[in-house]
C-alpha positions in Angstrom: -22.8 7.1 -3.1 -19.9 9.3 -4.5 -17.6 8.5 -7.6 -14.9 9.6 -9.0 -14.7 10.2 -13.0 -11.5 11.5 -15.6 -12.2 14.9 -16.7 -10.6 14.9 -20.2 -8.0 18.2 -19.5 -4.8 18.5 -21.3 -1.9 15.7 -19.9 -0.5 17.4 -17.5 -3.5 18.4 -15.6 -4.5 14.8 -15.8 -0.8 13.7 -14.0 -1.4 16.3 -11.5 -4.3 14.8 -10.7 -3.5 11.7 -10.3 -0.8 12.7 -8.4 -3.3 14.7 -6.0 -5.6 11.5 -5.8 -2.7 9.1 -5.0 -1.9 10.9 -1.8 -4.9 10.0 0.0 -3.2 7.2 0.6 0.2 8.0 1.4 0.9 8.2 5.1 3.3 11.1 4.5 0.6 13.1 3.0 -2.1 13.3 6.2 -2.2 17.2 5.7 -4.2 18.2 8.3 -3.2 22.0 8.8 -2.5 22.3 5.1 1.1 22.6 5.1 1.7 19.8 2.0 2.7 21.9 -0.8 5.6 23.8 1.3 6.4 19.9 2.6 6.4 18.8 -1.1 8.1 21.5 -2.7 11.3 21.6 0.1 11.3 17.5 -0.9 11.1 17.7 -4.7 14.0 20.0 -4.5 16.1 17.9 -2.6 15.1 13.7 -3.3 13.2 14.7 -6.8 11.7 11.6 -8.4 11.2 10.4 -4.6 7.4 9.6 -3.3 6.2 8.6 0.5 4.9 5.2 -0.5 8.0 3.8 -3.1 9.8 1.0 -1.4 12.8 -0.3 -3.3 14.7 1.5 -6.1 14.8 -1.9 -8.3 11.4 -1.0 -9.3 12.2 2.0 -11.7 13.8 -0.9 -13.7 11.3 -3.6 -13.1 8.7 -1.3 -14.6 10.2 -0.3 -18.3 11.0 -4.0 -18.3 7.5 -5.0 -17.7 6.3 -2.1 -19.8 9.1 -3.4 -22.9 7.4 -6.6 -23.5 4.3 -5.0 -24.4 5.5 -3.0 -26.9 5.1 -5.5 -30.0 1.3 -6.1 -29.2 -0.7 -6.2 -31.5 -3.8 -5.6 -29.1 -6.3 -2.5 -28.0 -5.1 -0.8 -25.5 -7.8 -1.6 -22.5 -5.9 -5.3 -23.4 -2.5 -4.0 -23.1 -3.9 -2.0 -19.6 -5.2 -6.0 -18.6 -1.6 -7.3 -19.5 0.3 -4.9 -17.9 -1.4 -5.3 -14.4 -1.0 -9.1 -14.9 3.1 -8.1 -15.4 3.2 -6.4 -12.4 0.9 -9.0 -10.2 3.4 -11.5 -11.4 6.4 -9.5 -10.7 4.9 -9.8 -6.9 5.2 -13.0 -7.3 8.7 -13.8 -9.0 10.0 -11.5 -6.0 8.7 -14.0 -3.4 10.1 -16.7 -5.0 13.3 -14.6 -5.4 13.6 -14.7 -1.8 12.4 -11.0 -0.6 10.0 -10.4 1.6 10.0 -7.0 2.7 8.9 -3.6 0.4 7.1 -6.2 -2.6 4.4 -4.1 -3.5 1.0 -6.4 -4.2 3.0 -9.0 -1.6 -0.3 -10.1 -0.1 -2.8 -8.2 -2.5 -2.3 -10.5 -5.2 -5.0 -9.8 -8.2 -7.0 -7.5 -5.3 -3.9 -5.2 -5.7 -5.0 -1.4 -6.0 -2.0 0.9 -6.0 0.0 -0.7 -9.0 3.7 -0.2 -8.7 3.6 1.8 -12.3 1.2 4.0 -10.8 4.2 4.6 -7.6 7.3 5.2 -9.6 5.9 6.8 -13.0 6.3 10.4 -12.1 9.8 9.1 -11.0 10.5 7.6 -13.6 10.2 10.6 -15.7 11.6 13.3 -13.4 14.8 11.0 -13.9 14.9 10.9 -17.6 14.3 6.9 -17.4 11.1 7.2 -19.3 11.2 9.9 -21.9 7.3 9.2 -22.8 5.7 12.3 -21.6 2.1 11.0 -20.6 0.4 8.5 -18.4 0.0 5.0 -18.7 -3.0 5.1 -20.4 -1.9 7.6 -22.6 0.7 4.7 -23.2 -1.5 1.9 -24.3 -3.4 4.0 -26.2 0.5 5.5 -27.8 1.4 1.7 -28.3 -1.4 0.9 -30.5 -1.3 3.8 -32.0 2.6 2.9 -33.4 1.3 -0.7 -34.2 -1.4 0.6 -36.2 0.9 2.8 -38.3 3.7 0.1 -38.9 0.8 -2.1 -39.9 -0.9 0.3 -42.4 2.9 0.7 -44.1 4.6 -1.2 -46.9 7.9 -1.9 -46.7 9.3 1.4 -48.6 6.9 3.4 -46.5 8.6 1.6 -43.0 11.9 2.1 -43.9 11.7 5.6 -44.8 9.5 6.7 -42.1 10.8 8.8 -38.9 10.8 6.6 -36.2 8.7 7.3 -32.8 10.3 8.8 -29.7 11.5 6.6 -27.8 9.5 5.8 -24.2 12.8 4.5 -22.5 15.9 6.0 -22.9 17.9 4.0 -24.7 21.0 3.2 -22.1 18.1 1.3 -20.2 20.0 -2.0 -18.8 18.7 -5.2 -20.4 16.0 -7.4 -18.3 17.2 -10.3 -16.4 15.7 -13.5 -18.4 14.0 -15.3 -15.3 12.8 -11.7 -14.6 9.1 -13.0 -13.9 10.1 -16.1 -12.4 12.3 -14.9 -10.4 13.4 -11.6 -8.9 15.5 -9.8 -6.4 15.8 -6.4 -5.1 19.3 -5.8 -5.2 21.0 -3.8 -8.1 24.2 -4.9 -10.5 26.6 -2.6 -10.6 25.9 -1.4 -13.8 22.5 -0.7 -13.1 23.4 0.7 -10.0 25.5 3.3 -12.2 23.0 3.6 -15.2 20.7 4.9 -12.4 23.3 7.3 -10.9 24.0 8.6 -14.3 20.1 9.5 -15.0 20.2 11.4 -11.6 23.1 13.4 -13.2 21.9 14.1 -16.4 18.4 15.2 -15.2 18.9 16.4 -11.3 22.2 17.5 -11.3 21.7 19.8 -8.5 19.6 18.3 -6.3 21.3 16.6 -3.1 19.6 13.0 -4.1 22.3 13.3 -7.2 24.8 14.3 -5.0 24.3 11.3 -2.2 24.0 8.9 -5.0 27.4 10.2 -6.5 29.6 10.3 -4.0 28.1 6.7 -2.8 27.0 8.1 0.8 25.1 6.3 2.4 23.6 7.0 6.1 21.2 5.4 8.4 20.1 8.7 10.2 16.5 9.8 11.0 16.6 13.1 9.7 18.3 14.6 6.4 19.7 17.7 8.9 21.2 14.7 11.0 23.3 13.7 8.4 27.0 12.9 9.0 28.1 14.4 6.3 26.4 17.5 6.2 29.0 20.1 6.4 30.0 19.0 2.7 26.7 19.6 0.9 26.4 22.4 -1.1 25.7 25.4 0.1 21.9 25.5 -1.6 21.4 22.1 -0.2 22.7 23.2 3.6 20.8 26.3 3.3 17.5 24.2 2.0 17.7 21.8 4.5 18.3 24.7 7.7 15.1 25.7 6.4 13.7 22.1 6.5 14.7 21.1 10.3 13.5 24.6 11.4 9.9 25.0 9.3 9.5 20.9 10.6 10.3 21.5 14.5 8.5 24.6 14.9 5.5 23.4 12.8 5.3 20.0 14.7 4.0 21.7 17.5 0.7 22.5 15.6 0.6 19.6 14.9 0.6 18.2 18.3 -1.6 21.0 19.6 -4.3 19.5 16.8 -4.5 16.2 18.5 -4.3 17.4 21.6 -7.3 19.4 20.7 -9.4 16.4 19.6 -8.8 14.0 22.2 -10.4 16.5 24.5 -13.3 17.0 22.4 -13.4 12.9 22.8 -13.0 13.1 26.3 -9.6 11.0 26.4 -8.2 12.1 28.9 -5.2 9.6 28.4 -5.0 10.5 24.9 -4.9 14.2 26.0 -2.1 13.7 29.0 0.1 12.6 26.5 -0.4 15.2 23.7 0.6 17.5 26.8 3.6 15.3 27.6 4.5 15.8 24.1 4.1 19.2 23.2 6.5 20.2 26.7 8.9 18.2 25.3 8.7 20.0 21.8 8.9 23.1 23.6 11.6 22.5 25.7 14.0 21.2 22.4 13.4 24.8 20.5 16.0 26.6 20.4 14.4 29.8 20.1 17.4 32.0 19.6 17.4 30.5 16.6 13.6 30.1 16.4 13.7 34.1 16.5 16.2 34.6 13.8 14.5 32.7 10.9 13.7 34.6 8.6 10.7 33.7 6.9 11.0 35.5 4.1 14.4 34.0 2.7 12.4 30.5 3.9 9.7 31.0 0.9 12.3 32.3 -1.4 14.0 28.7 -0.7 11.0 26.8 -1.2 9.6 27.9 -4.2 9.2 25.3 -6.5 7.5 25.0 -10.0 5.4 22.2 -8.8 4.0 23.1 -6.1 2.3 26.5 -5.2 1.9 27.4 -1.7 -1.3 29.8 -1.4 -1.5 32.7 1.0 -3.5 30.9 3.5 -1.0 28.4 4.3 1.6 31.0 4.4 -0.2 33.2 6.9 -1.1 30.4 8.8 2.9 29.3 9.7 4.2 33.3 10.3 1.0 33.3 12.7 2.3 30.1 14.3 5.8 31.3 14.4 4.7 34.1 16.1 3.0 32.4 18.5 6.1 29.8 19.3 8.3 33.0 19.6 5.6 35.0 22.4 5.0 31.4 24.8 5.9 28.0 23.2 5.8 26.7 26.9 2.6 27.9 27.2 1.2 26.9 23.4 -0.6 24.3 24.9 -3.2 26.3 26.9 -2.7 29.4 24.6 -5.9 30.3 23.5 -5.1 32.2 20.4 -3.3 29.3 19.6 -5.6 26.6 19.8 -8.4 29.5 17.8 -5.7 29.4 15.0 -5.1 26.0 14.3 -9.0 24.8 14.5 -9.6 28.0 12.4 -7.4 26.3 10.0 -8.6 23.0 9.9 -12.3 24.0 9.6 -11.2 26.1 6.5 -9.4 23.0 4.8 -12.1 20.2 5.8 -15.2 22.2 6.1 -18.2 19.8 6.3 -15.5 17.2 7.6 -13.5 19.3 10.3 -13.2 16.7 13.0 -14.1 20.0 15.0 -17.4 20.5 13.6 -18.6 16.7 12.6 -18.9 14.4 15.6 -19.5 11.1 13.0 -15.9 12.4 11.4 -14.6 13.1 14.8 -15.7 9.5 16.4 -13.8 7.6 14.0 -10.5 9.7 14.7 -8.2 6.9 16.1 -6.0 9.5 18.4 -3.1 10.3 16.0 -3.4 12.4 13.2 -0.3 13.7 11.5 1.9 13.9 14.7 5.2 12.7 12.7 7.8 15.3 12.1 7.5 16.2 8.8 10.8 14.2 7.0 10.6 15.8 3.5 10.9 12.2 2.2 13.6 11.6 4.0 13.0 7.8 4.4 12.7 6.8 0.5 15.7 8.7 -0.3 17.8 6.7 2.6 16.7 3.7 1.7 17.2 4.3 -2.4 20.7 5.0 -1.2 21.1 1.8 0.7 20.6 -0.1 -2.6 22.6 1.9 -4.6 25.2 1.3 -1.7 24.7 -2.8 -1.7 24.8 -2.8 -5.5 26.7 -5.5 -6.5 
């Protein structure tokens, strides 16, 4: 039996990962070829703050309102971690008595609830200067008692003349509805609506999330390079997302050719018909005059983020690819340099657990692994949008 256990590095290696362990979950994050730090780094520049598994944009408020009324506690902090979760189960709660229904995180969970929403939007909640507290939420609870322990040990004279703490919230934070856990709703006032534009502007000014958000547009399109307005963005953010719609179609292809792979080594030949089906299609919507003049090199000059570093591997691996897509994408499917590539790749990323070497990891494959086109986050942004839209 495996575990998992907190090695005691400095705070921001312990954010990273917890970061790294959250996306096992996320659907987004299914990295089978070992693209996710170019995917990540192209979506942190544009929808910063942003995460595959956030669902409404309320909850960057709900959770310094939660976190607030723990603040005077005179308690230890593995009591203040017990409190908080039982905030946020009953924030579940007041939400379905509020009326919503749909992106409640906990909704049916209840007290079994695993992925706290906390745990979603904290990174968030930082990259947009709403919490100005620069560690986890343990590191919180063990901050809070920290300052209650200190005000405690003071006299009066001492108190007043003492520097006060930073602040965790920033201190334009709207105030907490009063029913707040009895009942809640999704939809934003106007002026928190605005106090969340304004973070946006005073943290990620450049980033097209802050631009979106600014101007109030709002669209319901599947893909960020399908965007109505595009012609107006700036001319980092058209030239970012160019690279984006490009990187994603060609890519997608690999992807498809990785499925198509494994249903054949499971002897679907359904599965397999269709993975064929697919990957013609893919091929026959490149546009590979333009295909042929990407250049790669001004593609990881627009990528490079601070976050996020994309090893040599995985940038070998796509200008292989791209070559290949440019020689025969009608032919990928049956290409066997192709096919040698990407299972070459897997096998280096899973080793022991390459679905091409182990039959047990294989056999448990369901028959779609990482076939979306990869949206750069895409979805949360849209829908973070809509509410700041409907704000009323």
């Amino acid at each position: 039996m495996s575990s998992l256990a907190w090695i005691d590095f400095d705070e921001a290696e312990r954010q990273r990962a917890q970061r790294i362990m959250a996306l096992f979950q996320e659907r987004e994050s299914r990295d089978e070829l070992g693209l996710g730090a170019i995917r990540d780094s192209i979506a942190d520049h544009l929808f910063p703050g942003t995460s595959t598994i956030q669902t409404r944009l309320r909850y960057v408020l709900f959770i310094p309102w939660l976190f607030r009324m723990l603040e005077g506690r005179d308690a230890p902090e593995g009591q203040l971690r017990i409190e908080a979760r039982a905030l946020e189960i009953r924030l579940a709660d007041a939400l379905k008595a509020g009326g919503e229904s749909n992106g409640i995180i906990g909704r049916d969970a209840g007290p079994r609830l695993q992925r706290l929403p906390s745990s979603v939007y904290w990174a968030g909640l930082g990259a947009w200067g709403i919490r100005l507290f620069p560690g986890s939420t343990d590191s919180l609870f063990v901050s809070l008692r920290g300052r209650k322990r200190l005000r405690v040990s003071m006299d009066a004279e001492e108190a007043a003349s003492a520097p006060q703490a930073p602040s965790i919230w920033t201190q334009s934070l709207p105030h907490a509805p009063k029913d707040l856990l009895e009942r809640a709703v999704f939809r934003l006032t106007a002026d928190e609506a605005q106090f969340i534009i304004d973070r946006l502007i005073a943290n990620q000014s450049s980033a097209l999330l802050t631009l979106l958000a600014r101007e109030g547009i709002n669209a319901e399109c599947d893909y960020i390079w399908t965007h109505p307005h595009l012609a107006a963005f700036p001319a980092h953010a058209r030239r970012l997302v160019r690279h984006g719609e490009i990187f994603s179609h060609v890519m997608h292809g690999a992807a498809l050719l990785y499925n198509l792979a494994l249903s054949e080594l499971r002897g679907r030949d359904d599965w397999a018909a269709d993975y064929r089906e697919r990957i013609a299609t893919w091929a026959a919507e490149l546009d590979l005059s333009v295909v042929r003049g990407w250049s790669l090199d001004d593609f990881w000059d627009a990528v490079e983020h601070p976050a996020h570093s994309i090893r040599p591997a995985a940038k070998r691996f796509a200008m292989q690819w791209l070559d290949l897509v440019i020689e025969g994408a009608k032919q990928i499917a049956s290409a066997p340099t192709a096919r040698q590539i990407v299972e070459e790749r897997e096998r280096r990323l899973k080793t022991s657990q390459s679905r091409y070497a182990n039959h047990a990891v294989r056999d448990r494959w369901t028959g779609a692994s990482g076939v979306d086109r990869l949206s750069f986050r895409w979805s949360q942004a849209r829908s973070h949008l809509r509410d700041l839209a409907h704000a009323e």
